[in-house]
N, C-alpha and C positions, 0 to 999 in steps of 0.2 A: 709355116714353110721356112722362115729366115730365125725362128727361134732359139736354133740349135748352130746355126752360124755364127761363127767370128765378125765380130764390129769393127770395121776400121773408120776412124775420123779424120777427118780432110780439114786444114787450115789452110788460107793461101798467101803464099810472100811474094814482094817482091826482088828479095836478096836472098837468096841459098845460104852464103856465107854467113849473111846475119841474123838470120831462123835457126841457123843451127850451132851459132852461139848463146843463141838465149834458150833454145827449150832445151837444148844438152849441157851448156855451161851455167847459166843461169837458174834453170827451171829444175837440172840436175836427169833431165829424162836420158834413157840410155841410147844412144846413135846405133840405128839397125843397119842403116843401108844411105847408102846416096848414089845418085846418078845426074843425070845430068837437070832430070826434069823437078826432083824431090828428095827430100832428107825425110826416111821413116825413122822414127821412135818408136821404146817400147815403154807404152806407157801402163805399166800395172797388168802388164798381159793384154791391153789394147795396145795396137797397131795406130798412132797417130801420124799419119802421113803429110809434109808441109809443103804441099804440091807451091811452084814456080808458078806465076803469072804475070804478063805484059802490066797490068795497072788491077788497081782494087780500089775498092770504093766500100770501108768495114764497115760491118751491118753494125744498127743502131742497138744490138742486143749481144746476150753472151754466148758465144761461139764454144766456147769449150771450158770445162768446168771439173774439178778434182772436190771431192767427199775426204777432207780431213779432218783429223782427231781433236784439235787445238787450233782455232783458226786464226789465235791472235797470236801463238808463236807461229805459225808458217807465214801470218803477214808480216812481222815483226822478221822473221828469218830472208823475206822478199825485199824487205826495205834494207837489209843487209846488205843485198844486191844486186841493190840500183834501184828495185821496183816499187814503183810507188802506186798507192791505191786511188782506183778513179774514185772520186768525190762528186755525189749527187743531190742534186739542191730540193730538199724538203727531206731528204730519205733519215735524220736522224743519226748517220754515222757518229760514233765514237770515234777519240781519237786515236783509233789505231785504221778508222774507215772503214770501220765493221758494221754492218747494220743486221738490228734483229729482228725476224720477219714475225708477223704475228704467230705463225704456228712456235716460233720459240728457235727456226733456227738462225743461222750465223752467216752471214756471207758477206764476200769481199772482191771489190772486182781489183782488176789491174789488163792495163794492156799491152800486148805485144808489139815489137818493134813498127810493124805494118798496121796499128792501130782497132786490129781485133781485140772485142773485149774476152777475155780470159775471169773464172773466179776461182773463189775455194768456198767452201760450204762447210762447218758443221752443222749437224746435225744436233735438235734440243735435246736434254737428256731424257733420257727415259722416265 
């Protein structure tokens, strides 16, 4: 039914102003629209929308998650800035806070101003 539909994913701040400093200046994603309620990006042809809320209480998990090429230069390019990667006690991280999962891939969290955890993934090679 929903196969063939467009995905939009939902984060939620509690600053407009400074949600849509980090995922359009910092994160680089492109600024679709704002209102009063939400700042939409376009993120890779998904619709990321950074819906407003009275208080948040971020989940103990990752919220939202980008599949890139090189995950030590795009952490490396995050730490450029300002973004630092969350650090988890047993997980192994390198020092770039990369950790490698046993199927071989790569991933790196970091979080948004509101405390949502955000990652980036490679993928092992082929």
């Amino acid at each position: 039914m929903l196969a063939s539909a467009a995905l939009v994913a939902f984060a939620p701040t509690t600053d407009l102003d400074r949600a849509q400093a980090f995922y359009g200046d910092t994160l680089g994603l492109a600024l679709a629209s704002r209102d009063a309620f939400a700042c939409s990006f376009d993120a890779q042809g998904t619709t990321l929308r950074v819906i407003l809320v009275d208080s948040l209480t971020p989940a103990p998990w990752t919220v939202l998650g980008w599949t890139v090429p090189d995950v030590h230069a795009t952490v490396r390019a995050l730490a450029g800035r300002g973004v630092a990667c969350t650090r988890y006690d047993g997980m192994g991280q390198d020092d770039d806070g990369v950790w490698t999962a046993p199927s071989g891939d790569q991933v790196a969290w970091f979080p948004d101003p509101d405390g949502n955890t955000l990652s980036v993934t490679q993928a092992r090679p082929a």
